[in-house]
DRENPADO-54209 format. One line per 2 residues: number of its first residue (from 1); their letters; for each residue x, y, z of C-alpha. Coordinates in steps of 0.1 Angstrom, whole numbers, plus 5000, padded with zeros to 4 digits. Example, Ala and Ser with C-alpha at 12.3 -4.5 7.8 and 13.67 -1.06 7.14 Angstrom:
! residues 2
1	AS	5123:4955:5078 ~ 5137:4989:5071 .
//
This chain:
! residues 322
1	XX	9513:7672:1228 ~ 9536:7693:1206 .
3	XX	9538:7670:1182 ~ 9502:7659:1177 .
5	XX	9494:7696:1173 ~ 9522:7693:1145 .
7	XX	9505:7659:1132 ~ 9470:7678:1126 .
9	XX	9483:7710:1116 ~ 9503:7693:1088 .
11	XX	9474:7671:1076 ~ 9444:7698:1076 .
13	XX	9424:7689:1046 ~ 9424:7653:1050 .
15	XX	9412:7658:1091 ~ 9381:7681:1075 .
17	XX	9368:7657:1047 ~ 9372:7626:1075 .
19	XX	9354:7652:1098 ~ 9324:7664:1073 .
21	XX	9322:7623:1063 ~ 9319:7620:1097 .
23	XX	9291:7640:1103 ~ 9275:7628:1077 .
25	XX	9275:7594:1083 ~ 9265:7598:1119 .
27	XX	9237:7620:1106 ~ 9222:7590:1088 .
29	XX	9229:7561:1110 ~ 9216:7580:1139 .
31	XX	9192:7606:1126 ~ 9173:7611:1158 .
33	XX	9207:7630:1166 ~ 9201:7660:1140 .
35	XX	9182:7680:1167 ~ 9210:7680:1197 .
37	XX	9236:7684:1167 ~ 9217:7714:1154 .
39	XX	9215:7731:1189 ~ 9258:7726:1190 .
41	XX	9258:7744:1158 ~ 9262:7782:1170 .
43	XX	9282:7774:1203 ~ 9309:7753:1183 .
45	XX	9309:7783:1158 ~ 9310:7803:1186 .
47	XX	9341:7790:1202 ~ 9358:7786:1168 .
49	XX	9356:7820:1163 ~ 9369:7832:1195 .
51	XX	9400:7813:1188 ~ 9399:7831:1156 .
53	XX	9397:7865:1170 ~ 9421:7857:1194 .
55	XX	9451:7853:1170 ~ 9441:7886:1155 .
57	XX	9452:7917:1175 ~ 9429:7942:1175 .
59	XX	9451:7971:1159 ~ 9450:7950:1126 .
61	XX	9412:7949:1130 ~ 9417:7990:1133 .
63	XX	9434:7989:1105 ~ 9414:7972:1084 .
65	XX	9380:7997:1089 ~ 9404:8023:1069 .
67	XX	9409:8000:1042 ~ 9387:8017:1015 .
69	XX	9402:7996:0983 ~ 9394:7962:1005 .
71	XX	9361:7975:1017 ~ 9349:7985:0982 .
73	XX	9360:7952:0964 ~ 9343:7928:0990 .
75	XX	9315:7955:0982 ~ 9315:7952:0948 .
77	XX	9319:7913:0947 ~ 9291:7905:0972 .
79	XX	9266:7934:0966 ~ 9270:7939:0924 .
81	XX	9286:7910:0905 ~ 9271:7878:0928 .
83	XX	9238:7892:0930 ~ 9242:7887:0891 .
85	XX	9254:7849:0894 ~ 9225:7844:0921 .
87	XX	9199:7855:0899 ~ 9211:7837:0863 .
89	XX	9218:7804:0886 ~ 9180:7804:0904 .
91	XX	9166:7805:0867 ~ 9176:7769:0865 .
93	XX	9150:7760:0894 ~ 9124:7790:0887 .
95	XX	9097:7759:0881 ~ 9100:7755:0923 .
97	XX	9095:7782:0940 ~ 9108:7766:0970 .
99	XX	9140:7759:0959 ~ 9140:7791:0940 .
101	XX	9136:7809:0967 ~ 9161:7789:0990 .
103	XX	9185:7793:0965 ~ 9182:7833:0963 .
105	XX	9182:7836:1000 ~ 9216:7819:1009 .
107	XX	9236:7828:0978 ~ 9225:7866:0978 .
109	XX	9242:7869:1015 ~ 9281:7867:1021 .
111	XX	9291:7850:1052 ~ 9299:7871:1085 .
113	XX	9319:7845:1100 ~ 9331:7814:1091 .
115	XX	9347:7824:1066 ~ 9373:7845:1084 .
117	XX	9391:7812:1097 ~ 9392:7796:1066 .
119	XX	9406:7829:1049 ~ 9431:7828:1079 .
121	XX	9440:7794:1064 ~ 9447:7800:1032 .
123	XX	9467:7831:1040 ~ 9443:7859:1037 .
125	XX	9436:7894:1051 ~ 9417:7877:1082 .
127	XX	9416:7909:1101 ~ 9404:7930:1071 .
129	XX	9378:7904:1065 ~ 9368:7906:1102 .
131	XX	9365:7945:1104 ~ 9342:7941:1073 .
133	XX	9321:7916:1089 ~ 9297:7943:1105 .
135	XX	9294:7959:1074 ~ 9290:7926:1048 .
137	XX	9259:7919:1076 ~ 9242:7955:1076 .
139	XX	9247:7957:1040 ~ 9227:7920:1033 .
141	XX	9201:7929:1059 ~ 9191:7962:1037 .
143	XX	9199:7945:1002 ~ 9182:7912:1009 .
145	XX	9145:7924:1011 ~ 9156:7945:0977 .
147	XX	9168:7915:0955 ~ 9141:7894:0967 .
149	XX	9118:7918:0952 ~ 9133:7918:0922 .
151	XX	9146:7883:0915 ~ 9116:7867:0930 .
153	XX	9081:7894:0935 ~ 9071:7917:0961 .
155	XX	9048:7883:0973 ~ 9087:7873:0993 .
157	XX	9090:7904:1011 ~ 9069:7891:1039 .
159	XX	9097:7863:1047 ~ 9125:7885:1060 .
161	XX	9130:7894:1094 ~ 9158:7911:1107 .
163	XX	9157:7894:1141 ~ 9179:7862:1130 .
165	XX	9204:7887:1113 ~ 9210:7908:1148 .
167	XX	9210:7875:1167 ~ 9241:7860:1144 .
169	XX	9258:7895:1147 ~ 9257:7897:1182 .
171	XX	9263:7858:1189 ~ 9286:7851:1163 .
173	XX	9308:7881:1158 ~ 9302:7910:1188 .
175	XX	9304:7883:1221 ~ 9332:7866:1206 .
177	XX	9357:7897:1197 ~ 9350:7911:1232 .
179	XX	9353:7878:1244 ~ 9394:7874:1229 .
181	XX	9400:7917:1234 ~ 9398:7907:1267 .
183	XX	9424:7878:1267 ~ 9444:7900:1250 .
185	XX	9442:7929:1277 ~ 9444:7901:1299 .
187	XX	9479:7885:1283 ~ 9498:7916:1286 .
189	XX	9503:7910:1325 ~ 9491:7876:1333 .
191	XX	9500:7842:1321 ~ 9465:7830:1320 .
193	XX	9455:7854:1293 ~ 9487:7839:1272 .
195	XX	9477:7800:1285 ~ 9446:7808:1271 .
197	XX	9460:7823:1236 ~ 9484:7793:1234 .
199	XX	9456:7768:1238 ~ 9432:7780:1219 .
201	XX	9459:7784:1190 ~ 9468:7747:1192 .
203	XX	9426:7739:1194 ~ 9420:7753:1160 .
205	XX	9421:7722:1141 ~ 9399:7698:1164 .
207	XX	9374:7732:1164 ~ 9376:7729:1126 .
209	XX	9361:7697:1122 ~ 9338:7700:1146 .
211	XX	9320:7722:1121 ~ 9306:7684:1107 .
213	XX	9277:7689:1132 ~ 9261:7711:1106 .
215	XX	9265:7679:1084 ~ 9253:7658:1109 .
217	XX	9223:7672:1123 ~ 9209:7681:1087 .
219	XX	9219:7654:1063 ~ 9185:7630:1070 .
221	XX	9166:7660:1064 ~ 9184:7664:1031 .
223	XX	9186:7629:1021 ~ 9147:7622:1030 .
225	XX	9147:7648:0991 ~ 9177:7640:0974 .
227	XX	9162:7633:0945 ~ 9147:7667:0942 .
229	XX	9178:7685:0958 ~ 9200:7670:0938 .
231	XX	9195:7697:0910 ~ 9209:7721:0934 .
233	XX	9246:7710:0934 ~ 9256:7716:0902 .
235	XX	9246:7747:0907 ~ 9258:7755:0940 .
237	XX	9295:7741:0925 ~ 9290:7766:0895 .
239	XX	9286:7792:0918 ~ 9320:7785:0935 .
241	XX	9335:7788:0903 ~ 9317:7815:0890 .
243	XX	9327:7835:0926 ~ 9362:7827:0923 .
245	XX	9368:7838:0886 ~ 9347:7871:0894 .
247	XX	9367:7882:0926 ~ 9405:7870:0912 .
249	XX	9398:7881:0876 ~ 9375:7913:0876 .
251	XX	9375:7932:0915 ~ 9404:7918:0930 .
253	XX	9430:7916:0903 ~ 9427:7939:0885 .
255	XX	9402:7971:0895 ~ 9410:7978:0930 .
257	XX	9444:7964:0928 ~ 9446:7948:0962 .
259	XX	9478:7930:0975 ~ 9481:7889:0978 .
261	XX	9462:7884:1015 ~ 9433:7910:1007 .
263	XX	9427:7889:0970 ~ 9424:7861:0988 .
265	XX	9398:7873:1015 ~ 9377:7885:0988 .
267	XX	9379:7851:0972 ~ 9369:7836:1003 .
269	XX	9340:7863:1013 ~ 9328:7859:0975 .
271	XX	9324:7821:0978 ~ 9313:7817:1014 .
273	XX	9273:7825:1021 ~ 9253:7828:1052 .
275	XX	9235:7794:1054 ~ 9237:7795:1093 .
277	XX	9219:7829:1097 ~ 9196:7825:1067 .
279	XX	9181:7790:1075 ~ 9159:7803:1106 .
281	XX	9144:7827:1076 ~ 9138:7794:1057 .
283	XX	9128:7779:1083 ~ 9099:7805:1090 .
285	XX	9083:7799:1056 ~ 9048:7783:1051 .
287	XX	9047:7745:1048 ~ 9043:7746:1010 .
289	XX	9078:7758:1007 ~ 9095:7733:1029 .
291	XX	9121:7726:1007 ~ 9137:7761:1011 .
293	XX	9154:7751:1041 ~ 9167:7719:1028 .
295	XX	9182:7737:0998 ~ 9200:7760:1019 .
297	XX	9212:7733:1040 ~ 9226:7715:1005 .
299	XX	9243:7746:0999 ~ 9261:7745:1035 .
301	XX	9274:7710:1027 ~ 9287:7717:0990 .
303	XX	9303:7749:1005 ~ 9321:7731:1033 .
305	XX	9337:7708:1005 ~ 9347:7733:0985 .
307	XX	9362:7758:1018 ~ 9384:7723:1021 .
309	XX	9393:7721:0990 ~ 9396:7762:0984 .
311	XX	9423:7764:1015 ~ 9448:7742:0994 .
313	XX	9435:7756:0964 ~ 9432:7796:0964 .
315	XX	9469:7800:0974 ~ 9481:7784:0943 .
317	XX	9454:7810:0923 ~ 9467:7840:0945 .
319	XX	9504:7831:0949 ~ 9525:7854:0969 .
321	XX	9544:7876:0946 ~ 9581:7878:0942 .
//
């Protein structure tokens, strides 16, 4: 067993792309499988976060709340400079207001959770990220309704509930970090609390690619419009780009001065949306923006690319310093 855990952990990227070209491929031979695959989507993420949370102990998540520098850079990044990118990308779609509008709503809100394994990956502040997960999700669900109104008319406003915003908190980040501060508590005097840490550390791989279910269980949807949502990925790749060079180059680098792992969780936080929360807003819009959903769906499958590519990627960028 030692050594297949070896075998996967070695060869990470390549297991993720066969994973997400997986998930697409089943999505299209067997499309009548999107709706079990979508209802997998928030227990696998789930689960993959408790293994997360479980290799972080929870005096570094301490910690990392008194971070001010960190906590003001993923600030600045995801509530000031990205807003920016959002807007000037959505121009390019502004003649559909349904992809305008799906465009705005998943790249003006940083991801809450997700994105801490694949910082954890690429050697970044995973615990600083995490203790700054309740704060990147209070912070969208007041700024949201506020860029909406100004990037796309006070006619949006009706759209956003806070409902699915509380639900991914409390699913997504609160019930797994109890869950794994209580296998912690646990593997200070038992061995199953440390069974359970050792098997969940060797799982994170296989938990990885299971993220291709949100491939999967969307991709028909998307391909049924391809031809309109293809538009979107250049733009949704520029945006990568454009979040990268803003969080090395301007916040990270060189204003709040932040050491190798926490450059690389702002990287990672400034690249990484909220498509899972998000799409039940989408999904709540009237019929005559239907495609709002779809585009933040095409946005989830360009990011998951680029998070593969970005692991292998962002260290090289933010190298450790000598």
């Amino acid at each position: 067993m030692s050594g297949l855990v070896t075998w996967w952990d070695d060869h990470q990227v390549p297991l993720y792309l066969a994973a997400i070209l997986a998930g697409g491929l089943l999505g299209l031979v067997a499309p009548a499988a999107a709706p079990t695959l979508e209802h997998g989507i928030s227990p696998v993420l789930a689960l993959l976060l408790f293994a997360t949370f479980l290799g972080v102990p929870l005096t570094e998540v301490g910690r990392g709340f008194r971070d001010t520098h960190f906590l003001g850079a993923i600030g600045g990044v995801n509530f000031v400079l990205i807003p920016l990118a959002a807007y000037g990308l959505s121009r390019f779609v502004a003649d559909e207001q349904g992809l305008t509008l799906g465009v705005l709503l998943v790249l003006l809100t940083p991801c809450i959770d997700y994105v801490i394994v694949f910082t954890s990956l690429a050697g970044g502040a995973r615990a600083r990220l995490l203790a700054a997960a309740p704060l990147l999700m209070l912070a969208q669900m007041l700024m949201l309704p506020v860029y909406l109104l100004l990037f796309a008319g006070p006619e949006t406003l009706g759209v956003v509930e806070v409902a699915p915003f509380v639900e991914a908190l409390l699913l997504l980040i609160v019930a797994p970090l109890t869950a794994a501060g209580a296998v912690q508590v646990l593997a200070r005097n038992h061995r199953t609390g440390r069974v359970v840490e050792g098997v969940m550390a060797r799982a994170m791989v296989p938990l990885m690619a299971t993220l291709a279910v949100v491939i999967g269980s969307q991709v028909a949807a998307v391909g049924s419009r391809a031809v309109e949502l293809a538009r979107l990925v250049p733009l949704y790749a520029a945006f990568v780009v454009v979040a990268v060079a803003v969080a090395v180059g301007v916040i990270a680098g060189r204003i709040a001065h932040l050491d190798v792992p926490g450059t690389r969780a702002v990287v990672f936080s400034g690249v990484t949306r909220n498509s899972l929360v998000v799409l039940p807003l989408a999904l709540a819009l009237p019929g005559s923006l239907d495609i709002a959903p779809l585009a933040v769906v095409t946005q989830a499958m360009v990011e998951l690319v680029a998070m593969v590519i970005m692991i292998r990627l962002v260290p090289h960028l933010v190298p450790m310093r000598r």
